[in-house]
C-alpha positions in Angstrom: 55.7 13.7 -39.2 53.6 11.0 -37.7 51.5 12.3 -34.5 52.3 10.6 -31.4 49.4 8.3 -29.8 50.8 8.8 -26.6 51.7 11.9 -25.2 55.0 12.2 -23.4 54.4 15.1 -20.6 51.0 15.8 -18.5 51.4 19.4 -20.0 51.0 17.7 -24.1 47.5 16.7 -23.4 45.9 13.4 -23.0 44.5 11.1 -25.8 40.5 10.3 -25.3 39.2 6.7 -26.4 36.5 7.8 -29.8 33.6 7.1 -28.0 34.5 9.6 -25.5 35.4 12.4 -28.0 31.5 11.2 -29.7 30.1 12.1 -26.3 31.5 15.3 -25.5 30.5 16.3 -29.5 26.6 15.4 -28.4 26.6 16.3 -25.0 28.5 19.7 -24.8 26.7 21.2 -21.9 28.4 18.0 -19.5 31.7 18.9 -21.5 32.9 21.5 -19.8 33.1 24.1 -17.3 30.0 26.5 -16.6 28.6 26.1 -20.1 31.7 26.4 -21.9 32.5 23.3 -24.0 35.5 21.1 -23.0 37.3 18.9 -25.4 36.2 15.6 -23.4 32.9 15.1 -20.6 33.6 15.9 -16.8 32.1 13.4 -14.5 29.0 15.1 -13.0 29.3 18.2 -14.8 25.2 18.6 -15.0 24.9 21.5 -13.2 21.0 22.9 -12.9 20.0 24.9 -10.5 16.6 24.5 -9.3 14.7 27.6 -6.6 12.0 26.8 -4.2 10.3 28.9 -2.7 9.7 27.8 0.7 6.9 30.5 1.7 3.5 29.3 3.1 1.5 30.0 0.6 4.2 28.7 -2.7 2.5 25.8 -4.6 5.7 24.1 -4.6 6.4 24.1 -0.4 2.6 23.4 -0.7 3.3 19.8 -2.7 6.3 19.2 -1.2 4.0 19.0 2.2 1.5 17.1 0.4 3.7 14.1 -1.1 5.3 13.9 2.6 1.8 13.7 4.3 0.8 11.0 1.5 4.4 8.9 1.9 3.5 9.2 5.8 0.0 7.5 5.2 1.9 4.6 2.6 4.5 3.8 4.9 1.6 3.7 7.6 -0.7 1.4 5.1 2.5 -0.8 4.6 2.9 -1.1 8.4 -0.3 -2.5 9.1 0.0 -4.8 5.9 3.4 -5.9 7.4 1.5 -7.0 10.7 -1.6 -8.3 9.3 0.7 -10.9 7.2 3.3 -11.8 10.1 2.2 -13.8 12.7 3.6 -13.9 15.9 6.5 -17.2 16.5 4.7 -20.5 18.4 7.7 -20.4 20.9 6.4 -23.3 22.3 6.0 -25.7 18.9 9.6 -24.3 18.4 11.1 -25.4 21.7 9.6 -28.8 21.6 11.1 -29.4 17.8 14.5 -28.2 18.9 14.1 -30.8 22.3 13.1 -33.4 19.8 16.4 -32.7 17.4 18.8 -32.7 20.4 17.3 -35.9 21.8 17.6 -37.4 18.1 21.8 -36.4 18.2 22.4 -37.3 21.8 20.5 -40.5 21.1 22.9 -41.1 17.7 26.1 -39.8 19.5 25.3 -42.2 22.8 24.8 -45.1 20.4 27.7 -44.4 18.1 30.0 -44.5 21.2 28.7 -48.2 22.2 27.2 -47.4 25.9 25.5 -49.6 27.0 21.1 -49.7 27.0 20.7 -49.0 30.7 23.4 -46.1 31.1 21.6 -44.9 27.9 18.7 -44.3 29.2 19.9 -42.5 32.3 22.0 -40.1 29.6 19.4 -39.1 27.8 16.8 -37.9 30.9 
């Protein structure tokens, strides 16, 4: 009898594609269940457990204080680097180029509409 390739109930089992069945040969700790091995890999399956020890006096709550002091003092380094490369906005160059540009399109839209050279000038005050 020739084997199904798709099964016909949830309860017959599911067909896995062969590079998922290659995975879950090489990888059987992500296979399955609490170190047993499952016939295909369970998405984040990689269960490690990892103590601390959070006295004063552990070397490991003593690093994890020293790589927070040091990312304090980098993010502070990168601050000042931040300000010493920014310069604060000319509001005042700004404002006169935007005056500029609007003049420019009131003078194109009052000249495109055919008024006249006297009533333009009193527009554009």
């Amino acid at each position: 009898q020739r084997k199904p390739e798709v099964p016909r109930s949830r309860s017959a089992g599911s067909v896995l594609h062969p590079q998922v069945q290659l995975v879950s040969k090489s990888y059987r700790r992500l296979s399955g269940h609490k170190g047993r091995p499952a016939g295909h890999p369970l998405p984040l399956a990689g269960r490690r457990q990892c103590n601390v020890c959070t006295s004063d006096v552990s070397e490991d709550y003593q690093k994890y204080h020293l790589h927070c002091k040091r990312l304090e003092e980098l993010g502070d380094q990168l601050d000042r680097a931040h300000r010493e490369l920014m310069e604060p906005p000319d509001t005042a160059a700004m404002l006169e180029q935007a005056e500029e540009q609007l003049y420019a399109k009131a003078y194109s839209q009052v000249k495109i509409a055919g008024v006249a050279r006297r009533r333009q000038k009193e527009v554009l005050r």
